[in-house]
Kinemage of the C-alpha trace (Angstrom):
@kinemage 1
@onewidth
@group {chain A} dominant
@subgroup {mainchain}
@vectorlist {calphas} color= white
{ca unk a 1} P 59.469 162.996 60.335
{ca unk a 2} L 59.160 162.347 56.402
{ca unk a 3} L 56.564 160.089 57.324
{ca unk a 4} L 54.021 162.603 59.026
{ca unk a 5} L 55.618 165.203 56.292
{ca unk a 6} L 54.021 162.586 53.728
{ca unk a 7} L 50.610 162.779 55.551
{ca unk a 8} L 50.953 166.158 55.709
{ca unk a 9} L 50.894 166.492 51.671
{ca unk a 10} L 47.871 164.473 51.376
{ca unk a 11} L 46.252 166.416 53.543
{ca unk a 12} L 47.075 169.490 51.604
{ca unk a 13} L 46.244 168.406 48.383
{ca unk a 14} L 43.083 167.325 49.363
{ca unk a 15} L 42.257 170.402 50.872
{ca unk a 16} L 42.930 171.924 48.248
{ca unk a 17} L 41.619 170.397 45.442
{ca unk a 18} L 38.241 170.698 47.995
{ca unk a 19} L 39.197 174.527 47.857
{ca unk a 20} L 39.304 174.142 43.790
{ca unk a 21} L 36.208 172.418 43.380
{ca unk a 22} L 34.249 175.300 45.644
{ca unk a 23} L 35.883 178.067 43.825
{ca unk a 24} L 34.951 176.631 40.041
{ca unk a 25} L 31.433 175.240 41.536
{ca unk a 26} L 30.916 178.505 43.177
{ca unk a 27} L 28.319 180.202 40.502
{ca unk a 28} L 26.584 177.151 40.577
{ca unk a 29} L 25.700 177.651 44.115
{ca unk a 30} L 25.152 181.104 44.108
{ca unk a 31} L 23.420 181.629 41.395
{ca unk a 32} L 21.817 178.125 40.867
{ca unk a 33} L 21.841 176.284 44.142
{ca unk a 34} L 19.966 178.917 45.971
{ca unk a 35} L 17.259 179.516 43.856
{ca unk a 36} L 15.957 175.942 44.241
{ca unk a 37} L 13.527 174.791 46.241
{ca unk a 38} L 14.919 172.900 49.123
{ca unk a 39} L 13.650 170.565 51.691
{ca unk a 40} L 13.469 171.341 55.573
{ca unk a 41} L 16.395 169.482 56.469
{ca unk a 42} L 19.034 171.304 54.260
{ca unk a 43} L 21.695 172.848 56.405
{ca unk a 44} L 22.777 176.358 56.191
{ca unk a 45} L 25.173 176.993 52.584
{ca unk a 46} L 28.324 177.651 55.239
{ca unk a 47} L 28.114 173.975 57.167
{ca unk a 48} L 29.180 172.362 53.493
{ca unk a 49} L 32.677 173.552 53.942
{ca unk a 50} L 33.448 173.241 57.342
{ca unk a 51} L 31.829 169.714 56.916
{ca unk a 52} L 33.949 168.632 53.748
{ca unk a 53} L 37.106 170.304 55.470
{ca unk a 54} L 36.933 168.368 57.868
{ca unk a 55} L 35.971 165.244 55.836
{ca unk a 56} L 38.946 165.341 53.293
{ca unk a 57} L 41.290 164.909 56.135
{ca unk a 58} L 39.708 162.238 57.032
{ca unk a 59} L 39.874 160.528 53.523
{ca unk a 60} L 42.782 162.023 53.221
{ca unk a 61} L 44.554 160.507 55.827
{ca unk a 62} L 42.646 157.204 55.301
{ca unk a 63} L 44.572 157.150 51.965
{ca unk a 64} L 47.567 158.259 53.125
{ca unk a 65} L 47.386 154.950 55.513
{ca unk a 66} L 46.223 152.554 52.470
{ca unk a 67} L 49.615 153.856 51.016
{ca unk a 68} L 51.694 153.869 54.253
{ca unk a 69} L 50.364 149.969 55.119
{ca unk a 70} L 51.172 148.969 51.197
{ca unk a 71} L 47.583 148.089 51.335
{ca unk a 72} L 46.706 145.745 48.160
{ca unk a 73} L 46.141 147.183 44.586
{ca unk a 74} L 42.652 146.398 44.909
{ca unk a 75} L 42.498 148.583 47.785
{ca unk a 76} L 44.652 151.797 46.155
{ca unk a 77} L 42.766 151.881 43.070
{ca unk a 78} L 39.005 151.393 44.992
{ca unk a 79} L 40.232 154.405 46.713
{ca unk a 80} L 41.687 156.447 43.904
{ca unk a 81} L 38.167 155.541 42.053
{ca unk a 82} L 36.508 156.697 45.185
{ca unk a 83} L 38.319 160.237 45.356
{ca unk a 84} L 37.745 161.053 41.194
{ca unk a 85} L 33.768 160.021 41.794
{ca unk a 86} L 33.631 161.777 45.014
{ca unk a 87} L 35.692 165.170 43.575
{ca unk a 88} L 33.424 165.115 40.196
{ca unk a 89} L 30.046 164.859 42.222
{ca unk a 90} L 29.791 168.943 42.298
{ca unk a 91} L 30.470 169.502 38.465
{ca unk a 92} L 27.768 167.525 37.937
{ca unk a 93} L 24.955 168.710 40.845
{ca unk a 94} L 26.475 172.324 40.827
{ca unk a 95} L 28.055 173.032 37.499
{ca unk a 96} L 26.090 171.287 35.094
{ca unk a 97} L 22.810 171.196 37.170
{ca unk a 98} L 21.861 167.621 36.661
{ca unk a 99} L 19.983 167.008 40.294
{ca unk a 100} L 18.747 163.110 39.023
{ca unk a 101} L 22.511 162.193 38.198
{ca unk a 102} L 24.079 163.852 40.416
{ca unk a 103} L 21.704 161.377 42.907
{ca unk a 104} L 23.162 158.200 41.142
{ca unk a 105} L 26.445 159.658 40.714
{ca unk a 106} L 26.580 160.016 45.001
{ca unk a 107} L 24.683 156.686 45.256
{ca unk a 108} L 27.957 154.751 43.126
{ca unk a 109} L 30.152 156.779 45.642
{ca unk a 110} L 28.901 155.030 48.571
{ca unk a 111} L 28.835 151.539 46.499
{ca unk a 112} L 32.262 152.265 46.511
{ca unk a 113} L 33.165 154.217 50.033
{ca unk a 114} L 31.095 150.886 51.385
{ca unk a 115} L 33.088 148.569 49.027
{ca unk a 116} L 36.431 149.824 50.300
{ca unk a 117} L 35.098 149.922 54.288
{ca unk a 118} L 34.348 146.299 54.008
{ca unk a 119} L 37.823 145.336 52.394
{ca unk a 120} L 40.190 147.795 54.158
{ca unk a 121} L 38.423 146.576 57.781
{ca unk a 122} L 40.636 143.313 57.814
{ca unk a 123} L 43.896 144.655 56.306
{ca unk a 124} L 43.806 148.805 57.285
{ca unk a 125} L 40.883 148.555 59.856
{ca unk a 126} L 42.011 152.926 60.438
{ca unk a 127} L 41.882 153.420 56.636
{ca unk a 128} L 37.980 151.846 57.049
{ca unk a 129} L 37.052 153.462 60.553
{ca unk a 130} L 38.514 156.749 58.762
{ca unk a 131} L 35.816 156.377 55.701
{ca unk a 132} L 32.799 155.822 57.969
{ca unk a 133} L 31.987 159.738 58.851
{ca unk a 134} L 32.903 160.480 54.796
{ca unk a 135} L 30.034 157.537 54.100
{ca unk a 136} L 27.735 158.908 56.389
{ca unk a 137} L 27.517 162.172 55.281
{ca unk a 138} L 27.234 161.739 51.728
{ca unk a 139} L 24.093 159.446 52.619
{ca unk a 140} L 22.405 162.508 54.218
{ca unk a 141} L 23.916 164.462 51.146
{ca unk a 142} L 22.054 161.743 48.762
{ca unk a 143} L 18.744 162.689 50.369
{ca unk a 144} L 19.274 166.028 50.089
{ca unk a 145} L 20.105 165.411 46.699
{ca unk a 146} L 17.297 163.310 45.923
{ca unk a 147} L 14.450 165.513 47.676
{ca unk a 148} L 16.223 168.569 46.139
{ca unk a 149} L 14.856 166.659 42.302
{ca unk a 150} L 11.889 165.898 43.628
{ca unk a 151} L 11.140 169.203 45.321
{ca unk a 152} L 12.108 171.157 41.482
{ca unk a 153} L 11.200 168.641 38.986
């Protein structure tokens, strides 16, 4: 029981620290965000939280495992570095409005989201499968970012 309790808490707190970052990134998007020009392929405002719901229980629960399998310190701190890149990427795109960093800051999260894949897939092969959809959407979220520049610079 403690044991799914302990998942349980990860999820939460990633949920809502995701809940913290939309609130304080929130005039950024309405205000900002949607007065940008934008490129065909940009979903609809109300898929990004349903979509990083539903992500940060996945990397939530991928950590939770790294911990759970006392996965190697390598592992545990590519993963912490991971989760304060991936959690500061909106402060930078939304709150301080810096499109062209924002685009290298997501393109060093999947350096590292890749980085941790390739190591966890021996040792904490669900901790990798669990990181794939995470990876794969902030690749599509890199191209939005990066046509976003080019489509307002």
């Amino acid at each position: 029981m403690i044991h799914y309790l302990k998942l349980f808490v990860w999820i939460a707190v990633y949920l809502g620290v995701g809940f913290g970052i939309g609130q304080a990134t929130q005039g950024g998007i309405s205000e900002w965000y949607v007065n940008l020009n934008k490129p065909s392929f940009n979903p609809p405002n109300w898929i990004f939280p349903i979509m990083w719901s539903f992500l940060y229980v996945l990397i939530a629960t991928a950590g939770w495992k790294l911990w759970d399998a006392q996965a190697s310190k390598q592992l545990k701190t590519t993963f912490i570095t991971y989760t304060l890149f991936n959690w500061s990427w909106s402060f930078i795109f939304f709150g301080a409005h810096l499109l062209i960093t924002g685009f290298f800051w997501i393109m060093v999260i999947n350096i590292i989201n890749l980085f941790l894949i390739i190591k966890a897939w021996k040792s904490v092969k669900l901790s990798a499968i669990l990181m794939i959809p995470p990876i794969l959407w902030t690749s599509f979220a890199a191209l939005l970012n990066l046509s976003v520049w080019l489509l307002n610079s």
